[in-house]
C-alpha positions, 0 to 999 in steps of 0.5 A, spaced: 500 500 500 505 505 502 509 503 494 502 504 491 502 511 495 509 512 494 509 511 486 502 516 486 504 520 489 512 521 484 507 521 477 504 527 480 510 531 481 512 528 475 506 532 472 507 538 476 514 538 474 512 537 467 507 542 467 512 548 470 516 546 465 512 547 459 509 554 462 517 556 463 518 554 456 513 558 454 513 564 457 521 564 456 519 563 449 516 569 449 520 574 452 526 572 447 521 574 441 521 581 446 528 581 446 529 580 438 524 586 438 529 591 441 533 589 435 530 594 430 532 599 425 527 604 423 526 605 415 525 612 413 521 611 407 516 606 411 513 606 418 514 599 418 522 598 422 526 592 420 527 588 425 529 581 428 523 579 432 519 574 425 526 571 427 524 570 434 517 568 432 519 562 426 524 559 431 519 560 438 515 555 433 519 550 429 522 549 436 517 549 440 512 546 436 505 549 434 501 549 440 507 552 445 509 556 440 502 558 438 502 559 445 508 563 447 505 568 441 499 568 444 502 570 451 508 575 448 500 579 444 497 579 451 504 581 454 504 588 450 496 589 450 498 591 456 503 595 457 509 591 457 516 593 453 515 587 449 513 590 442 519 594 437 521 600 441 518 604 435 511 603 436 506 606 440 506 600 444 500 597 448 494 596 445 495 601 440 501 598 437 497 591 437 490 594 435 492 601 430 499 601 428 502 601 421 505 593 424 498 591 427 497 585 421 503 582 422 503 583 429 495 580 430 498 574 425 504 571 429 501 566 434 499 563 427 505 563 424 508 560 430 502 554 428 504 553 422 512 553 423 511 548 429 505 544 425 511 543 418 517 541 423 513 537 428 510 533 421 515 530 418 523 528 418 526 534 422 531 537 417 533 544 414 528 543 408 522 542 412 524 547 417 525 552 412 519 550 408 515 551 415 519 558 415 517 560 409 509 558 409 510 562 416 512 568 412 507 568 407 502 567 412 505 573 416 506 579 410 498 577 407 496 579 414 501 584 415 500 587 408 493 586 408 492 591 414 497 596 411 492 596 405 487 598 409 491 603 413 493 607 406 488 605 401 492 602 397 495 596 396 501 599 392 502 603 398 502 597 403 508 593 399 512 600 398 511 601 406 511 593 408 514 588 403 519 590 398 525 593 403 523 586 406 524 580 403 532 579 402 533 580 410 526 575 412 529 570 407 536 570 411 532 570 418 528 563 415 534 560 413 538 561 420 532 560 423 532 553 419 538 552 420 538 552 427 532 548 429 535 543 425 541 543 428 537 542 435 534 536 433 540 533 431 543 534 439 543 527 442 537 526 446 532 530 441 526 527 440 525 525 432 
């Protein structure tokens, strides 16, 4: 009876240990995505800064998969809807920055992004290509969304890709492959799960 309460009452905090670690998981997830935001370059020609923080939210998801990595996004959203520092220091952060800027749809879009680069990884073997593959569907899905908001902003889809595609596209093509490229290279670390 006492072995029987003993080896209860071990899979219970195995369980709780477990679940402390999945929402430590997440929420340090989405405070690197904050982190990579602080990495910005405004443009002159565009309200829409460069910034490392698509980076951040490709690599959250192909590393933690489609449910964690939709979950830290989720979070990391509800983070600067409030009011915490975590959105590019160029906006207006809080809600407006979330609800009315210029970097509105692509904002509202990473959660699913994360699903969907989390999705692609976790369905196949785990290697460079489908990582990018999950990296560059990611990113379409990102700058319809943020593309489709900046065409609502200005009135104009001309507008929207001269502010938020064209100066884009060479740097969001490195930041899905080094993204890639390190997902993929933590899958091959000895004790990963394939």
């Amino acid at each position: 009876m006492a072995k029987v309460a003993l080896q209860t009452l071990s899979t219970q905090q195995s369980r709780g240990f477990e679940a402390v670690r999945q929402v430590a998981l997440v929420v340090g997830a989405s405070l690197f995505v904050a982190l990579c935001a602080r990495i910005t370059i405004p443009l002159p020609f565009t309200p829409v800064p460069l910034t490392v923080q698509n980076f951040g939210v490709l690599l959250v998801g192909l590393m933690l998969g489609s449910k964690r990595g939709f979950a830290a996004l989720a979070l990391y959203l509800a983070e600067g809807a409030i009011g915490m520092p975590v959105f590019n220091p160029t906006g207006m952060g809080g809600v407006a920055q979330l609800l009315h800027g210029a970097t509105s749809g692509f904002l509202l879009a990473y959660p699913l992004v994360a699903w969907i680069a989390g999705y692609v990884m976790e369905h196949g073997r785990k290697s460079f290509a489908r990582a990018a593959v999950g990296g560059l569907l990611g990113e379409i899905v990102l700058f319809t969304s943020g593309l489709a908001w900046l065409a609502v902003l200005t009135h104009s889809v001309a507008q929207a890709f001269r502010w938020g595609f064209y100066w884009f596209m060479f740097a969001e093509i490195i930041k899905v492959m080094i993204a890639a490229g390190i997902a993929a290279q933590w899958q091959r670390r000895p004790g990963a799960s394939h």
